[in-house]
C-alpha positions in Angstrom: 104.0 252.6 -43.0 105.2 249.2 -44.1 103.6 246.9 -46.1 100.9 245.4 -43.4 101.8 241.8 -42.7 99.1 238.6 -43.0 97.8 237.0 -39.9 97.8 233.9 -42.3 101.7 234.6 -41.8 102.3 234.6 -38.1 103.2 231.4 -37.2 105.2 230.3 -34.1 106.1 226.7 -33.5 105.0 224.7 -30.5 107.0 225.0 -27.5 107.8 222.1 -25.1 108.7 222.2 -21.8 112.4 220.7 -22.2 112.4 223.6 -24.7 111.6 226.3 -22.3 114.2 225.3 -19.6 116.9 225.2 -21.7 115.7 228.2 -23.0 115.6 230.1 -19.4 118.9 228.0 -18.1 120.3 229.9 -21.2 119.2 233.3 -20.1 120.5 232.7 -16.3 123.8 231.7 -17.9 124.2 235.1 -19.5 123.4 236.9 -15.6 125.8 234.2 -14.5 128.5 236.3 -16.9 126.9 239.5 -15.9 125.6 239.9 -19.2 122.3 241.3 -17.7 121.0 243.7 -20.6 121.7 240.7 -22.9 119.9 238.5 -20.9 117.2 240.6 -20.4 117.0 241.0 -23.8 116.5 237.0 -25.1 113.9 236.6 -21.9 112.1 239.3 -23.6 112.2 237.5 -26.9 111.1 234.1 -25.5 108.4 235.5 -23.7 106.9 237.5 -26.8 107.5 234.3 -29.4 105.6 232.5 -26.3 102.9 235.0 -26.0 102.4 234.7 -29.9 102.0 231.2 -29.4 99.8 231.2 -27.3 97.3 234.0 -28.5 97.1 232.3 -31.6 96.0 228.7 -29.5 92.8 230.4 -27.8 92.3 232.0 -30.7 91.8 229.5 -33.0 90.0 227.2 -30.4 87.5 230.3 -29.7 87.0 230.6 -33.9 85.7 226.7 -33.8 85.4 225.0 -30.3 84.1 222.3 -32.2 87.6 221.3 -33.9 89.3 218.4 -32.0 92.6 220.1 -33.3 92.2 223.2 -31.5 91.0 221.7 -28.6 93.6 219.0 -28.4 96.1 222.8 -28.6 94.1 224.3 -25.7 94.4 221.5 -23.7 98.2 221.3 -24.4 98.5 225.3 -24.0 96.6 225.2 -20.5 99.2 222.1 -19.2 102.1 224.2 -20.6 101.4 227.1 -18.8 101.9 226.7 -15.3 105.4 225.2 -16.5 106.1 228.4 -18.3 104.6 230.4 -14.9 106.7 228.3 -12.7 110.4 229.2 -15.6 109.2 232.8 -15.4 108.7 233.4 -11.9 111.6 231.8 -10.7 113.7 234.0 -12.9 111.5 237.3 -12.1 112.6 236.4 -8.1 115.9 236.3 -9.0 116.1 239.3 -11.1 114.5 241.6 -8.2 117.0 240.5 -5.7 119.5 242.8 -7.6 116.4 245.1 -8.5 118.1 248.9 -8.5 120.3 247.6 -11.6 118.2 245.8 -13.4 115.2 248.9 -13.0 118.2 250.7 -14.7 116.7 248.6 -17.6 113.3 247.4 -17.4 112.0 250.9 -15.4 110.6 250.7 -11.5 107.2 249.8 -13.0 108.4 246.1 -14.4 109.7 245.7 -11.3 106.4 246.5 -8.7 105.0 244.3 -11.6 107.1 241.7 -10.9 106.9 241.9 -7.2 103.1 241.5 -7.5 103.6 238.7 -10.3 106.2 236.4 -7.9 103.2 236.4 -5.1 101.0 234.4 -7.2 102.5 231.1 -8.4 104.6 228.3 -6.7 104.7 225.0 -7.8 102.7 223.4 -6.1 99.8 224.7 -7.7 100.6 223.7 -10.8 97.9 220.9 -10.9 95.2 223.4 -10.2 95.9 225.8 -12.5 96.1 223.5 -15.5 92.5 221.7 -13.7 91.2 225.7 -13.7 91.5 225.9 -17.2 90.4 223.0 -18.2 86.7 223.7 -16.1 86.5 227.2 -17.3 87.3 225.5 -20.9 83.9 223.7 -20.3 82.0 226.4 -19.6 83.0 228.6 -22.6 82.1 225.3 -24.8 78.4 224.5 -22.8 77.9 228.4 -24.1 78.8 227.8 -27.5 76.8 224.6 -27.7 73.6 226.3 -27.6 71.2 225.3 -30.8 68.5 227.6 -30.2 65.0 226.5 -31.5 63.1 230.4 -32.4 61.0 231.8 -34.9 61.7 228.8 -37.3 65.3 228.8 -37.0 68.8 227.1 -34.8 70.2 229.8 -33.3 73.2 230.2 -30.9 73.2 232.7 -28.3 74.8 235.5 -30.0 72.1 234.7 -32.7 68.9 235.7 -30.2 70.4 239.4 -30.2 68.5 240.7 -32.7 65.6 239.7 -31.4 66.2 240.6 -27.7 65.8 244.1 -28.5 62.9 243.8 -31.4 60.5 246.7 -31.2 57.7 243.5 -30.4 57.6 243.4 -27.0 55.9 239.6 -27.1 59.2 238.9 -29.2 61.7 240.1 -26.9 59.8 238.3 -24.2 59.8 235.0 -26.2 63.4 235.6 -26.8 64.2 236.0 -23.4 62.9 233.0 -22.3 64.2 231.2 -25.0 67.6 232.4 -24.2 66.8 231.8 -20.0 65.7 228.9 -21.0 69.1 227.5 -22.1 70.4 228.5 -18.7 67.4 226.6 -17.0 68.1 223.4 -18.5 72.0 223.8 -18.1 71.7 224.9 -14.3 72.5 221.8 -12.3 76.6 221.9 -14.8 76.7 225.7 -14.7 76.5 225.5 -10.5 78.8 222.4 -10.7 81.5 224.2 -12.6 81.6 227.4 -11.1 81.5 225.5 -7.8 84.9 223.8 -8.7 86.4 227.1 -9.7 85.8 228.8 -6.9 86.7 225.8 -4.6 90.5 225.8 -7.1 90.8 229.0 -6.7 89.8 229.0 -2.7 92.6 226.5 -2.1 95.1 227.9 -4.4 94.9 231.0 -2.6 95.5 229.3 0.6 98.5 227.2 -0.6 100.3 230.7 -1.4 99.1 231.6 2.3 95.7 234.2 1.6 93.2 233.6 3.8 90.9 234.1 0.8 91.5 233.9 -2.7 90.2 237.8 -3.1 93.5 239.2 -2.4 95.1 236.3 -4.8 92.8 237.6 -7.7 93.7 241.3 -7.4 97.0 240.2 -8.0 96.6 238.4 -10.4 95.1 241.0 -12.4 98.4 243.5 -11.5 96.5 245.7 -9.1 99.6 247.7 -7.5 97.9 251.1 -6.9 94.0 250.0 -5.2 92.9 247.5 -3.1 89.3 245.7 -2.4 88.4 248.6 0.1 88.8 251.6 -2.9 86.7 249.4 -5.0 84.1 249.3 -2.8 83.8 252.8 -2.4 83.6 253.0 -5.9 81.0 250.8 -5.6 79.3 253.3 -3.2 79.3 256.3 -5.3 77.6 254.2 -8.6 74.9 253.6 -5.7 74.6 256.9 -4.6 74.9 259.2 -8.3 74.1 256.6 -10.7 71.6 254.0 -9.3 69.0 257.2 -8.9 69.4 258.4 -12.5 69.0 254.5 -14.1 65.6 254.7 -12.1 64.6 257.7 -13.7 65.1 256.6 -17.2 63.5 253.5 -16.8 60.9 255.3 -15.5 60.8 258.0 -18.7 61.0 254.8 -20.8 57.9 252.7 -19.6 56.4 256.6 -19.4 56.9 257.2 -23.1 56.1 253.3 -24.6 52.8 253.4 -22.7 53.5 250.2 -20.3 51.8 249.4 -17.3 55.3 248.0 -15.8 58.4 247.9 -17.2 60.0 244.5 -17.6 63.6 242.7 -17.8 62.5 242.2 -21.7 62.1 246.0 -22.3 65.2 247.4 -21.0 67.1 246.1 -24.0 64.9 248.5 -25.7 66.3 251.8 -25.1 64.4 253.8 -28.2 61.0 253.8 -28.6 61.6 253.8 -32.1 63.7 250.3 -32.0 67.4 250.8 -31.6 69.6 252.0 -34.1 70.8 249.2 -36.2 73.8 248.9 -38.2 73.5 250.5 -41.7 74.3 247.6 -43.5 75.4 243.4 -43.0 79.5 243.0 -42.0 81.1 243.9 -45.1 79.1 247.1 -45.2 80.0 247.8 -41.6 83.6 247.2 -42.4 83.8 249.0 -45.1 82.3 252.2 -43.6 84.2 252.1 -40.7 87.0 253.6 -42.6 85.6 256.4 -43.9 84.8 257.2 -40.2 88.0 256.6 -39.0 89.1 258.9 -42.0 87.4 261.2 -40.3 88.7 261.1 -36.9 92.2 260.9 -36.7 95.1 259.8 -39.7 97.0 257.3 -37.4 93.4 255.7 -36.4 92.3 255.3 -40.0 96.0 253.7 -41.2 96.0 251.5 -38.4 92.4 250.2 -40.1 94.2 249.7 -42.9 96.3 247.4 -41.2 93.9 245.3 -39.4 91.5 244.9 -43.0 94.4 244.7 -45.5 95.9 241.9 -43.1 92.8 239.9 -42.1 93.1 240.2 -38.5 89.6 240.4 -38.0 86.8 237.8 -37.3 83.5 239.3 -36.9 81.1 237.0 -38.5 78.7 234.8 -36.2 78.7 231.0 -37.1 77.7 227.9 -35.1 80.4 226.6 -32.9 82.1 230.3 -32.7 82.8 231.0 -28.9 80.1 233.9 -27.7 81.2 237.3 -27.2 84.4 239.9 -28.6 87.8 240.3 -27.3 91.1 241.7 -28.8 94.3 239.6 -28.3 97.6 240.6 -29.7 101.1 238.4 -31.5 103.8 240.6 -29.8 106.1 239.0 -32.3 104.3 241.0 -34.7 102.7 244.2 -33.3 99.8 243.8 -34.7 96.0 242.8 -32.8 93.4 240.9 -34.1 89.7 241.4 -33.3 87.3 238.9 -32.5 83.6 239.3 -32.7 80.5 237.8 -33.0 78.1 240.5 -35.4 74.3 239.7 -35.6 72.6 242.4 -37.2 72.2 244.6 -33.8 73.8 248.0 -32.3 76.1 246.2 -30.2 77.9 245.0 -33.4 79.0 248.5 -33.0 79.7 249.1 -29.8 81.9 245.7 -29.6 83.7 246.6 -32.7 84.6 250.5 -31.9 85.1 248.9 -28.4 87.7 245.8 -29.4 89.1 248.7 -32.0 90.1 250.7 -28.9 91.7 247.4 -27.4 93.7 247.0 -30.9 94.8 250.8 -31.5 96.1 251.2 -28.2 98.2 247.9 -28.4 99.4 249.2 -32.2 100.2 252.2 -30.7 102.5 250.7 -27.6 103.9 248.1 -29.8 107.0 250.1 -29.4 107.5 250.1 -26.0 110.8 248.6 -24.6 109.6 245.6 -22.9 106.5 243.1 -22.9 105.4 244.2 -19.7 105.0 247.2 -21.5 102.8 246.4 -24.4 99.3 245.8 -22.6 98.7 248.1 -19.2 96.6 246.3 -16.6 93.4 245.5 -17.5 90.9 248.8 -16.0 93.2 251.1 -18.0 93.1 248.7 -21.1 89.2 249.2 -21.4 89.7 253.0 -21.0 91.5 252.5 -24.5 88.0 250.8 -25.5 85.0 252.4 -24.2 86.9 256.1 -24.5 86.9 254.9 -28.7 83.1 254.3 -28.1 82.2 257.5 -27.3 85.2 259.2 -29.4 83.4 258.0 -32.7 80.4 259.7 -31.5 81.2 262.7 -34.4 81.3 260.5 -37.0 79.0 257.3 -36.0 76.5 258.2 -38.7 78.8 256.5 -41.2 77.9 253.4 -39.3 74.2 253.6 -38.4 72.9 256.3 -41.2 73.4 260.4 -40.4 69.2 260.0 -39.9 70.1 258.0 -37.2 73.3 259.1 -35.6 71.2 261.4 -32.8 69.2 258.5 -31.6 72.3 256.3 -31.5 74.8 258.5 -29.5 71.9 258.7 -27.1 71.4 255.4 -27.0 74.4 254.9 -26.3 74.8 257.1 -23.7 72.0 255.7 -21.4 73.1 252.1 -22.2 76.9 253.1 -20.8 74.8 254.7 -17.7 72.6 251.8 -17.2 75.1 249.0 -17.0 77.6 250.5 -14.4 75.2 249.2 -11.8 75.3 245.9 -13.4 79.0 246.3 -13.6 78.9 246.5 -10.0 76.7 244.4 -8.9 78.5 241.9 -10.7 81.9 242.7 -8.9 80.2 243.1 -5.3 78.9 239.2 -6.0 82.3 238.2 -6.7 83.6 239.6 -3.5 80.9 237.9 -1.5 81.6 234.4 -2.9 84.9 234.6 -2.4 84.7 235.7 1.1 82.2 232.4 1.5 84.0 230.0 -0.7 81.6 227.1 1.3 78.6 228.3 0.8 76.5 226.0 -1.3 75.3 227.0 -5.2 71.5 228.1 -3.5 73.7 230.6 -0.9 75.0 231.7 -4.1 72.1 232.7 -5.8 70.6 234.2 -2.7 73.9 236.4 -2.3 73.2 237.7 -6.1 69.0 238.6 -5.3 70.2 240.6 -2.2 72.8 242.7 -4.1 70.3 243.2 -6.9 68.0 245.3 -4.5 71.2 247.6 -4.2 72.0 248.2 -7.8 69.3 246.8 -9.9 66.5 248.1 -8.0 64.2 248.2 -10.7 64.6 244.6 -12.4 61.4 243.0 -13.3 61.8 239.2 -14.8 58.1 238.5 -14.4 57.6 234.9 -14.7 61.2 233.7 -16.2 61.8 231.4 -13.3 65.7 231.0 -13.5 66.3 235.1 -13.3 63.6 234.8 -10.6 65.8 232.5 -8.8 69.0 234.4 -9.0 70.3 233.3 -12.0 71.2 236.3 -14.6 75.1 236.4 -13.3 75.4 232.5 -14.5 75.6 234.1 -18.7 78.4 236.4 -17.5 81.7 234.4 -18.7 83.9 236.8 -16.6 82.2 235.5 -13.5 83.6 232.3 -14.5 86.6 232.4 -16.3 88.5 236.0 -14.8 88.1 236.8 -11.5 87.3 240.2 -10.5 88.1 241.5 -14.0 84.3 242.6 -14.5 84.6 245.8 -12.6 87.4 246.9 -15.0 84.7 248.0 -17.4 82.8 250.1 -14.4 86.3 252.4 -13.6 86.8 252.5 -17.3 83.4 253.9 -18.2 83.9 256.1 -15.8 86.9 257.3 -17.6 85.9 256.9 -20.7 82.8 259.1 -20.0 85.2 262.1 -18.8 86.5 261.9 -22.1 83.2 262.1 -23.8 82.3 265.2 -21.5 85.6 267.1 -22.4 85.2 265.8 -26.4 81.7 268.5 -26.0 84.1 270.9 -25.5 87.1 270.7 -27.4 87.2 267.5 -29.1 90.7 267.9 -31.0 92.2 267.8 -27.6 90.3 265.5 -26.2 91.4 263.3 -29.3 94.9 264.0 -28.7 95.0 263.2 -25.3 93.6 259.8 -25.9 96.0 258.9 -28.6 98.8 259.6 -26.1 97.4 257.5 -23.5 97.1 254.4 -26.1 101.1 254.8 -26.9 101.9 255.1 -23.2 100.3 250.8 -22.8 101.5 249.6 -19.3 104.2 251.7 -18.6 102.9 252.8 -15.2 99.9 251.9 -12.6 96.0 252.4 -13.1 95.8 255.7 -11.7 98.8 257.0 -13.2 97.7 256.6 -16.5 94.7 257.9 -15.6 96.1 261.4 -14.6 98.4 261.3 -17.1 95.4 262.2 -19.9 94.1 264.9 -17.7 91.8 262.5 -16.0 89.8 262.0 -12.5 90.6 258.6 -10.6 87.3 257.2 -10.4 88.1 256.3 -6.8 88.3 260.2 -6.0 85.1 261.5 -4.1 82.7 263.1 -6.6 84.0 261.3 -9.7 80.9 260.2 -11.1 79.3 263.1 -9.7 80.4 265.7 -12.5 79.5 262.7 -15.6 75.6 262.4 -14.4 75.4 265.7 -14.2 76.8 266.2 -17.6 74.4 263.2 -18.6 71.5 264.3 -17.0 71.5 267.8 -18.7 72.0 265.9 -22.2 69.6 263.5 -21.7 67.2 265.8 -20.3 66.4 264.1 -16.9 
């Protein structure tokens, strides 16, 4: 392998917008001369060095959204980049008028890409897209503004973790409504901005002629193979197999702790013993993390050499930091970075084997022919992640302590069951707002207590007033800031979990098979990625039927 390059060394200037139509007038110049596999070749170049750019700009605003300077780059970044949508699509429109030569090049799937892409953006919703940023840009900052006054100490929200799942049930409760608490005094903005998103996004959907932005937002996210009706029957099934079996563990959980009921503040609390915790602070997790990808798999552990050799990871929590993990990639480089936010808990854990899956797979499809290429659409992406999840399962004791490895991987386990009602709950609210884009912040609220009854049956807040009120969606940034994304993770888990079944049986294979489906990025549609690793579309009847029962005879219920 070669030497691993610095993320202190990717660099890409700042574009303007003179810059990128001379840029693009260039490229149609070549097609002009019938020069189309040059042509395609230097719009594939821009849009990479643009993609760097940008990557690096969020990036650096979500490692201090405190810094004037990287605000003052977002700002510019989110104004650039309907110009550079407005370039891009105008030249994808003309490409697919001669579209049987040029899929001679770019493959069939670019192309239904591109079809789906050129049905989202005209100019005249420019304005709103830049004004969309900008709100969801406030919200991600009123998050990371949170000073935290608990147990003698400023924390931010990432900061309460630890304590959210303490084995003290008075101080998970007391962290909880410290942490509800924040929300509570911050309701009144947090209405007000999603209110304008959803209003932007209502009437940008309607200037590109949707009735509703719903449709809009599935194409946005590249959705060529499912609609809104497959998803809801999706949604059906995590009702029907999944929805029982959450029940039942609750139930075996306030059994086995002794409680008279069990409450919002307890379900964090998966083992009775206190959750596994990481076996040391972030240089200890780092450091261990080799030796279990060592382990695994030789292309695994050498891309970890990469990521720690280069420094394109960020894991530590610090005030200002924006909450939460994500991976995001320089395609001028073919290398990821990581971004996380540790605190001491589990989920350190599960977001870093999680954003590691994110990373491998986009190492391991840095070689694909075009950019459209590098990253598949965004329910196959977290395949990539949650499958790694479950695929360090063998080796997870370098991370938590071999004593401890057991009570982890079940841990685990239940926590990937229990949230796929969340997941969909969260998803089913999405679809009912945007079907009501008028209805008022309290219609909003109401919409997310009635779906609760479906798939969180068994939620408790006792007397944390703003989760009483129909609040808990409001600290879900995807809710905000990406559209119908959330129910990405719910078809992914349900993936991922079909490769943690066939890993019990012949893990090698299983290994194998997920390694191919990293190197294979975007190069086709959702469910034909999915089959392509031996998978079952989690839209086929019975899909989650054969994981619970494969859960429930693990987990003993």
């Amino acid at each position: 392998m070669d030497a691993p390059l610095q993320f202190a060394d990717i660099a890409e200037p700042r574009p303007a917008k003179e810059g990128l139509e001379t840029a693009y007038a260039a490229i149609n110049a070549a097609l002009d001369r019938g020069e189309r596999e040059a042509a395609l070749a230097d719009w594939d170049r821009l849009r990479r060095r643009y993609d760097t750019w940008s990557a690096l700009v969020h990036l650096r605003f979500a490692q201090d959204t405190t810094d004037p300077a990287a605000k003052a780059d977002r700002d510019y970044a989110d104004a650039l980049s309907p110009e550079a949508a407005e370039l891009e699509i105008a030249l994808k429109r003309r490409l697919l008028v001669d579209a049987a030569d040029v899929a001679g090049i770019v493959g069939d799937h670019a192309l239904r890409l591109w079809e789906t892409d050129v049905t989202t953006f005209d100019p005249a919703i420019k304005p709103d897209l830049e004004e969309e940023s900008r709100v969801s840009a406030r919200y991600t900052e009123l998050l990371a503004s949170a000073k935290l006054a608990f147990n003698g100490q400023t924390l931010n929200l990432a900061g309460l973790g630890p304590y959210a799942e303490d084995p003290d049930r008075e101080t998970r409760y007391q962290a909880e409504k410290t942490r509800w608490g924040f929300f509570e005094a911050n309701a009144a903005v947090l209405d007000e901005i999603y209110d304008q998103l959803v209003k932007l996004r209502t009437g940008m959907a309607r200037k590109l002629g949707y009735k509703t932005f719903t449709p809009l937002g599935y194409k946005l996210l590249r959705r060529v193979d499912y609609g809104p009706d497959d998803v809801a029957r999706y949604r059906e099934q995590v009702a029907e197999h999944v929805v029982p079996l959450v029940a039942r563990l609750l139930e075996a959980r306030r059994v086995e702790n002794g409680w008279d009921r069990l409450r919002f503040w307890d379900e964090a609390l998966i083992d009775p013993a206190g959750n596994p915790k990481p076996i040391g602070d972030h240089d200890v997790l780092v450091e261990q993390a080799q030796a279990m990808f060592d382990g695994m798999d030789p292309r695994l552990a050498s891309f970890y050499r990469v990521m720690t050799a280069g420094g394109f990871m960020d894991l530590k929590n610090r005030p200002g930091k924006a909450g939460g993990g994500f991976c995001t990639s320089f395609p001028t480089a073919g290398v990821p970075f990581i971004f996380a936010n540790f605190n001491g808990t589990n989920n350190d854990i599960g977001v870093f084997t999680h954003e590691m899956g994110h990373a491998f797979q986009n190492w391991e499809s840095r070689h694909q022919p075009g950019v459209d290429y590098l990253w598949p659409t965004m329910e196959a992406a977290e395949i990539h992640s949650m499958g790694l999840e479950f695929l360090t399962f063998p080796g997870i004791g370098k991370l938590v302590g071999e004593a401890s490895a057991d009570r982890f991987r079940r841990m685990h386990l239940i926590g990937a069951l229990a949230f796929l009602p969340y997941g969909v709950c969260v998803d089913h609210f999405q679809h009912e707002v945007y079907a009501n884009p008028d209805a008022s912040p309290a219609d909003r609220h109401a919409m997310w207590q009635r779906l609760e009854k479906i798939y969180l049956p068994r939620a408790d807040y006792g007397d944390i007033g703003f989760l009483l009120k129909g609040g808990r969606w409001q600290a879900k940034p995807h809710i905000y800031g990406s559209p119908f994304y959330y129910i990405d993770y719910t078809l992914a888990q349900c993936c991922a979990m079909q490769f943690w079944v066939r890993s019990r049986q012949d893990y090698p294979a299983t290994l194998e098979a997920y390694v191919q489906l990293c190197g294979r990025g975007g190069s086709a549609p959702f469910q034909d990625l999915v089959r392509s690793a031996g998978l079952v579309s989690p839209f086929a009847p019975g899909a989650l039927a054969d994981v619970v029962r494969e859960a429930e005879a693990v987990l003993g219920v």
